[in-house]
C-alpha positions in Angstrom: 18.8 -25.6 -17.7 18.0 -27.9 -15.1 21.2 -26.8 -12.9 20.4 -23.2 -13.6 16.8 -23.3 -12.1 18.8 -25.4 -9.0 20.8 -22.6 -8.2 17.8 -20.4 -8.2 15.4 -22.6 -6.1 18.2 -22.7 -3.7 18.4 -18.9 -3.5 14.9 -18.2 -3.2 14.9 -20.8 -0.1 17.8 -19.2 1.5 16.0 -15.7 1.1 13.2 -16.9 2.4 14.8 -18.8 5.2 16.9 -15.5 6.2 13.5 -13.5 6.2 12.0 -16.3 8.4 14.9 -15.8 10.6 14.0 -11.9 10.8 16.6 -10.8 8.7 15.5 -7.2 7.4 13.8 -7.8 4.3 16.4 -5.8 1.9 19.3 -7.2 3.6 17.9 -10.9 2.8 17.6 -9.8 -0.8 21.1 -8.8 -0.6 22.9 -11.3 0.9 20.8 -14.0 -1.8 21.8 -12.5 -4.4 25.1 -11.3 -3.8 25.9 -15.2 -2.8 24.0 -16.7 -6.0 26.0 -14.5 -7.9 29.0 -15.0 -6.4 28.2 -18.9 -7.2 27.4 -18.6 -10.6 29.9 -15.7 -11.7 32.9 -15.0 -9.3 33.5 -13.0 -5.8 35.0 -10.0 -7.5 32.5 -9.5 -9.9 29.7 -10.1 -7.2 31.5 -6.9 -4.8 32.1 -4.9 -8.1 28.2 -5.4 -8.4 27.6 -4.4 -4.9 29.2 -0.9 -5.5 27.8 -0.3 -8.4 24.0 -0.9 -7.1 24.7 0.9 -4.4 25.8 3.7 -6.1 22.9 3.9 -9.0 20.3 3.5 -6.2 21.7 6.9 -4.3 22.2 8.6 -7.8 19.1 8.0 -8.7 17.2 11.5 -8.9 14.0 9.3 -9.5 14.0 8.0 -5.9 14.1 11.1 -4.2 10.3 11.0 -4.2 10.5 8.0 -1.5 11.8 10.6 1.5 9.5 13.3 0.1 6.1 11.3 0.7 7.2 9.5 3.7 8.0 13.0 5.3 4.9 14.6 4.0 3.0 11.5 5.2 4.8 12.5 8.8 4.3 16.0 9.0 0.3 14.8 8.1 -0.1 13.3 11.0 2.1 15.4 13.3 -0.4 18.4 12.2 -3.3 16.4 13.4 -4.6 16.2 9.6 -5.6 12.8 9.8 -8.1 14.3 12.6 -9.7 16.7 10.4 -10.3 14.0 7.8 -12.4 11.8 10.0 -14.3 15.1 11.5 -15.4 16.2 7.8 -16.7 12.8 6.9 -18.2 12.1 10.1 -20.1 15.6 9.7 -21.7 14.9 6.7 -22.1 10.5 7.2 -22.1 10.4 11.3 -25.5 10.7 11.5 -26.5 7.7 9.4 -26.2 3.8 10.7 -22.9 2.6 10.1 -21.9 6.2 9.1 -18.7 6.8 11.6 -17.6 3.7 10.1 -18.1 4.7 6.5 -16.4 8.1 7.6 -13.6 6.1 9.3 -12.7 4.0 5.5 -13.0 7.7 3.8 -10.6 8.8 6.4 -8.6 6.2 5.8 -8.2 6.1 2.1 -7.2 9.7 1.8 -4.8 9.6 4.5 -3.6 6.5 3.4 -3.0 8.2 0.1 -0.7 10.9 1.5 1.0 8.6 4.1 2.3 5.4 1.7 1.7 3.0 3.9 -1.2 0.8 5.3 -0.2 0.1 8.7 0.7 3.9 9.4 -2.6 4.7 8.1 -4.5 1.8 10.7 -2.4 2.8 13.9 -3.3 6.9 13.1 -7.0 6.3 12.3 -6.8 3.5 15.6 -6.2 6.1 17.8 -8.8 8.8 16.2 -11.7 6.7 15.0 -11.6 3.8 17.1 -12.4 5.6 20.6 -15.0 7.9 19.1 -16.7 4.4 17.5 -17.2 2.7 20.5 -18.0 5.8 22.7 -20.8 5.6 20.3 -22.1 1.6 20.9 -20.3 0.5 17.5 -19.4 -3.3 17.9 -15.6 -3.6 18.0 -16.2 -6.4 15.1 -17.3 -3.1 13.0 -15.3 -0.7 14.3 -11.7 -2.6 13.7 -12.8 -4.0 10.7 -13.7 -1.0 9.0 -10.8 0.8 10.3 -8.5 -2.7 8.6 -10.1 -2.3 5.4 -9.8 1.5 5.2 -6.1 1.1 5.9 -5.5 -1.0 2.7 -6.8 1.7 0.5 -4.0 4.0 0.9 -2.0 1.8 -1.3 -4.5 2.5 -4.5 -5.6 6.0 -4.0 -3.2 8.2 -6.0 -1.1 9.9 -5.4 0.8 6.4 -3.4 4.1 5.5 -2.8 3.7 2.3 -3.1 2.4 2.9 -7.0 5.7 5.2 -7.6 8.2 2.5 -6.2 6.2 -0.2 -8.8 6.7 2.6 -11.6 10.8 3.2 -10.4 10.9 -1.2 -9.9 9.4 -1.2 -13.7 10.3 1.7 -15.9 6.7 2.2 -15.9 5.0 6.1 -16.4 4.2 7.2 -12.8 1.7 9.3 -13.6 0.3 6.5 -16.5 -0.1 4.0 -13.1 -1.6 6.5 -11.0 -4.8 7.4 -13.5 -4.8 3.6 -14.2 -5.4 3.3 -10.2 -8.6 5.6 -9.8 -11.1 4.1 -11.0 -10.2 1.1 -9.1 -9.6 3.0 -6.0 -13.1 4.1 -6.5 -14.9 0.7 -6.8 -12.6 -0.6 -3.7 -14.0 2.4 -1.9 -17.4 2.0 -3.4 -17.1 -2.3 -2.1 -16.4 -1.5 1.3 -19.0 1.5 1.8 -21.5 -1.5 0.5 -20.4 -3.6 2.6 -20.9 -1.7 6.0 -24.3 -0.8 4.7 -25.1 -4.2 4.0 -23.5 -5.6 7.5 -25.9 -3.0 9.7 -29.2 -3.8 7.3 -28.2 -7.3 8.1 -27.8 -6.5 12.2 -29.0 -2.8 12.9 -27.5 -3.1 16.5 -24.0 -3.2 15.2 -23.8 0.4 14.3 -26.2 2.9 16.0 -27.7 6.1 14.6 -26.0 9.1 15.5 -27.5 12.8 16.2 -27.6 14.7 13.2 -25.0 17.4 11.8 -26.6 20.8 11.2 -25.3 22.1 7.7 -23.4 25.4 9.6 -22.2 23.0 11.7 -20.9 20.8 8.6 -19.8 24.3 7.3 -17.5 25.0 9.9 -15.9 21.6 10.2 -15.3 21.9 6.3 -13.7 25.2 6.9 -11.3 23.5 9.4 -10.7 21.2 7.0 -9.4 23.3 4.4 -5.5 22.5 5.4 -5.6 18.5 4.3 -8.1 19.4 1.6 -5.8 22.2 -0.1 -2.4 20.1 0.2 -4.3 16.9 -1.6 -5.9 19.2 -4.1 -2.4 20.5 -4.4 -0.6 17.6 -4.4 -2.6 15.5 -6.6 -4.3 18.3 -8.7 -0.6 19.2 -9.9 0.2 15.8 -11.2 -2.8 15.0 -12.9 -2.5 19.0 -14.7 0.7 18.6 -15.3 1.8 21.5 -13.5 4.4 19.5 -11.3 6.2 16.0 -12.0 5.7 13.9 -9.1 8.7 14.5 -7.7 8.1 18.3 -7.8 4.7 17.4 -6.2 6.2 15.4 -3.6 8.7 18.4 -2.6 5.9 21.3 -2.8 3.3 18.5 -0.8 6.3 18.6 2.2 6.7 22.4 2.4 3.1 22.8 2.5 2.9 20.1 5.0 5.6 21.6 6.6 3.8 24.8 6.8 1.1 23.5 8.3 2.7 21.6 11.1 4.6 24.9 12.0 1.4 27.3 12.5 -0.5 24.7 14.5 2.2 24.6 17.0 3.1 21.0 16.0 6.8 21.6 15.3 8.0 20.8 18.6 11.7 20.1 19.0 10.8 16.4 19.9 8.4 16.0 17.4 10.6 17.4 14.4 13.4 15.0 16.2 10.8 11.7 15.7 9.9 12.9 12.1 13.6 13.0 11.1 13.8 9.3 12.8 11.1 8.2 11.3 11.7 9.4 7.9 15.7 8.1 7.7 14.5 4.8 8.8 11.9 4.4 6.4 13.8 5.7 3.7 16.7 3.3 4.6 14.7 0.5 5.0 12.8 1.1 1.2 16.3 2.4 -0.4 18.1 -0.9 1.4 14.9 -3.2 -0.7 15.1 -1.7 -3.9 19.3 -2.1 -3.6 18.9 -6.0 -2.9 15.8 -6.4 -5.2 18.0 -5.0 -8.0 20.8 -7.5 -6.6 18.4 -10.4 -6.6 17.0 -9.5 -10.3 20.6 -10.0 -11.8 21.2 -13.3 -10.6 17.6 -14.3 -11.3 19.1 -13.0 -14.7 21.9 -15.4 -14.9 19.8 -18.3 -14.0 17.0 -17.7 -16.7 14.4 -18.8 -14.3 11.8 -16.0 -15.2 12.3 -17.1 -19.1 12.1 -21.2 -17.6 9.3 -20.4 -16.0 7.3 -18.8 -18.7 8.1 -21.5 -20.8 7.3 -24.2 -18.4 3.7 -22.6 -17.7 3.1 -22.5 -21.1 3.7 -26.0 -21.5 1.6 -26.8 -18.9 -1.2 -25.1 -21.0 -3.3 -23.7 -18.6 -5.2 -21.1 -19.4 -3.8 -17.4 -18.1 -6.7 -16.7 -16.1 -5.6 -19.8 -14.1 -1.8 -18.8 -13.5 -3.1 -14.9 -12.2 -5.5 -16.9 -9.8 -2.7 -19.0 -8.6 -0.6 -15.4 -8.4 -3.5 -13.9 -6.5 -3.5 -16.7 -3.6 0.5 -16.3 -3.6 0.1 -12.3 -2.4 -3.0 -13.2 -0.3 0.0 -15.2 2.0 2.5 -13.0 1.3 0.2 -9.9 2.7 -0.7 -11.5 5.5 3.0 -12.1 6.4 4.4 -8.7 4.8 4.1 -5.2 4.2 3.2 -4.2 1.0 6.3 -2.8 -0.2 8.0 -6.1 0.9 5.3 -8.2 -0.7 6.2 -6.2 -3.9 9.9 -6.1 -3.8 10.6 -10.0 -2.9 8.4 -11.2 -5.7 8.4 -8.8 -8.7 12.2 -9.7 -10.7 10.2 -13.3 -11.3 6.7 -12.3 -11.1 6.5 -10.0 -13.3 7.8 -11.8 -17.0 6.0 -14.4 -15.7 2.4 -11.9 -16.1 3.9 -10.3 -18.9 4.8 -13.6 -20.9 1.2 -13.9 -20.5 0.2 -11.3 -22.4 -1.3 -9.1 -19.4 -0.3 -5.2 -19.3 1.9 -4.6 -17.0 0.2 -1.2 -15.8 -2.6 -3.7 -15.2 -0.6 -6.2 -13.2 0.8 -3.4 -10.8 -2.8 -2.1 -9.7 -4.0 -6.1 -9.3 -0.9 -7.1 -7.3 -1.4 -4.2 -4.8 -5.4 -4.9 -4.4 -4.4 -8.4 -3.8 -1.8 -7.3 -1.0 -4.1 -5.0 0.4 -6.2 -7.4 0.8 -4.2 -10.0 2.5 -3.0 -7.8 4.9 -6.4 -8.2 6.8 -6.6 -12.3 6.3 -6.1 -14.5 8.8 -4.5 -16.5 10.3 -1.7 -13.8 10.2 -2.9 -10.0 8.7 -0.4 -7.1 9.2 -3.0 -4.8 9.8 -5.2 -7.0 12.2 -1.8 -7.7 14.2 -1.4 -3.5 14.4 -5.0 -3.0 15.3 -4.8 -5.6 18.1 -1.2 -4.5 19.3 -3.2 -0.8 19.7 -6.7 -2.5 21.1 -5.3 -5.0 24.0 -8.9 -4.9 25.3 -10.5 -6.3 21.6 -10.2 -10.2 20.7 -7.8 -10.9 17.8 -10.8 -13.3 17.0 -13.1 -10.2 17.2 -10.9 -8.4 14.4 -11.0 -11.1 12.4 -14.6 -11.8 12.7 -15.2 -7.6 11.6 -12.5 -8.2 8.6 -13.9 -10.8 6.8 -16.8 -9.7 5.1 -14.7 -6.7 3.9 -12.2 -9.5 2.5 -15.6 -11.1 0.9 -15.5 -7.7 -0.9 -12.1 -7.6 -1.7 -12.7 -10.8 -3.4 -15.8 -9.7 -5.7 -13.5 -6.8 -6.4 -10.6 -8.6 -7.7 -12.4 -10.8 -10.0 -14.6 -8.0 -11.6 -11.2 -6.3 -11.9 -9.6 -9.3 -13.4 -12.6 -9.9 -15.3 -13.1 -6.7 -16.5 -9.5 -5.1 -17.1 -10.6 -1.9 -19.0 -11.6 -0.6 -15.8 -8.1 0.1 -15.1 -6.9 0.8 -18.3 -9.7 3.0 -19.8 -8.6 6.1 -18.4 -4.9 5.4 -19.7 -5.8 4.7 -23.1 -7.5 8.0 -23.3 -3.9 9.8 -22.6 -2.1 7.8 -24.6 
């Protein structure tokens, strides 16, 4: 036993020390396990295992969806839909205090939720909300802190890739783990709109009025808005019907997208060229995770660790709500230092039985994990999306950033533990279709 859990410590180090040393994160995964099991099994069976994973992964009809959304997410922003989003919100909420920043998280959750991915969604919404927010005499505590906090919605507002790669890591029901995610998608929305309005009752002079929206005004920008409005109603409306799977969703979301781009002139040569980049990239980089992940699970497999564990926390009786705490401040470090989908993929082959051995649902565990990255994405000392933000806003503090994300991490907090507290708010709406 003891010289089992050895050889897995020693694995997770080298990992970790071969991510430290900027090894891509799927590569790292690789390498660890293809060496542990080498260790523990035999060289040929290790390179028989590589082919093999390689060649399930690129079989795999199921992760076709991963290219879809991240070229949808793409042509999105290419079209300039991201734009329209923050127009219609600011139309109806721009002439409240604090309402471009409300507007600014409403943009950012539904782009987010068509893009995959948090740091996309800050840089795009940095470079349309963030100008028009201090044209306007918002505090740049305010500004980038609401534009941080916006960005890690994307990862809980269905339809997300990051929810479908937990469903293809778990064998879980996509479309089970994206109704689980709304309502909490709703009260993280719900947190941070409370918490700007609290921050400028607290200090009016952070967030000025603005001049009122007439309603033909508001009419117009909604009718400008019908592009990003129809392929999210399309997209998401179609899974939730159950007229499309969610890969079928994925491929009509593109053409649409697609579509789009092409009749507002946005399909330049150059810009298609950057798309394609873009896309293979990201796909490469997801595809090259979920290869060593699988790589990494089989030798964490052969040591028995997850099973060790388990039993090793449960004869440490503490009680379960203690372990998910401990699991909670784990991801908090692990956001600030990673991307979500890294966060996920290093950590769920021994996470995960560990949750599960504790009687928690695992459609439950999967919405918690990625609040709990979202949120440490914008907590110091590190924060992914506080490090994009300031890389975009030379002229801003990195102290200033910080000082606007905390009291949206406060929130984050209250969040997690009515959540945790209160799990039928993410599995009501998944018993009722069971």
């Amino acid at each position: 036993m003891m010289e089992a859990i050895s050889i897995a410590l020693v694995g997770i180090l080298i990992m970790f020390a071969l991510i430290a040393l900027h090894v891509p994160v799927g590569v790292s995964l690789a390498v660890t396990g293809v060496g542990v099991f080498t260790w523990i099994v035999g060289f040929d069976e290790a390179v028989s295992l590589i082919g093999t994973e390689f060649s399930a992964t690129f079989s795999n009809m199921d992760y076709s969806i991963i290219p879809f959304f991240i070229v949808m997410g793409s042509l999105a922003s290419t079209a300039g839909l991201s734009a329209d989003l923050f127009r219609l919100a600011n139309s109806f909420l721009g002439h409240k205090r604090g309402g471009l920043a409300l507007a600014t998280v409403g943009g950012c959750a539904a782009f987010g939720s068509v893009c995959g991915s948090s740091l996309a969604t800050v840089a795009t919404m940095t470079r349309v909300a963030l100008p028009e927010m201090l044209k306007r005499g918002y505090k740049p505590s305010l500004a980038t802190g609401s534009i941080a906090a916006g960005g890690a919605l994307g990862t809980l507002i269905p339809p997300s890739l990051i929810i479908i790669l937990y469903a293809l890591l778990t064998d879980l029901d996509t479309r089970t783990l994206m109704i689980a995610a709304i309502l909490p998608a709703l009260l993280a929305v719900v947190m941070n709109a409370l918490t700007i309005i609290v921050m400028v009752r607290l200090n009016p002079n952070i967030a000025p009025k603005g001049e009122p929206t007439s309603w033909n005004d508001r009419r117009r920008t909604l009718v400008k808005s019908w592009q990003i409005l129809l392929l999210g109603g399309i997209v998401a409306g179609g899974i939730y019907g159950g007229i499309f799977n969610i890969t079928e969703a994925a491929a009509v979301g593109v053409a649409i997208a697609f579509i789009m781009c092409f009749f507002r002139g946005q399909l330049t040569q150059n810009n298609l060229r950057e798309m394609m980049q873009e896309t293979a990239s990201n796909t490469a980089m997801i595809y090259m995770m979920l290869i060593g992940a699988s790589i990494l699970s089989y030798f964490l497999s052969l040591s028995h660790m997850p099973e060790y564990t388990v039993a090793w926390i449960d004869a440490m009786d503490l009680p379960a709500f203690v372990v998910v705490l401990v699991l909670y401040l784990m991801y908090l470090v692990l956001g600030s230092i990673f991307e979500t989908v890294a966060a996920m993929v290093i950590t769920l082959p021994f996470v995960l039985p560990i949750v599960t051995g504790l009687g928690y649902d695992p459609v439950w565990w999967g919405i918690m994990m990625l609040s709990v990255i979202g949120t440490g994405m914008n907590t110091p000392p590190i924060g992914m999306n506080v490090f994009v933000l300031f890389g975009m806003t030379k002229d801003i503090p990195l102290k200033t950033i910080f000082s606007g994300t905390l009291p949206f991490v406060i929130s984050d907090v209250i969040k997690l533990l009515i959540l945790t507290m209160v799990p039928e708010i993410t599995l009501w709406l998944p018993s009722l279709i069971a």
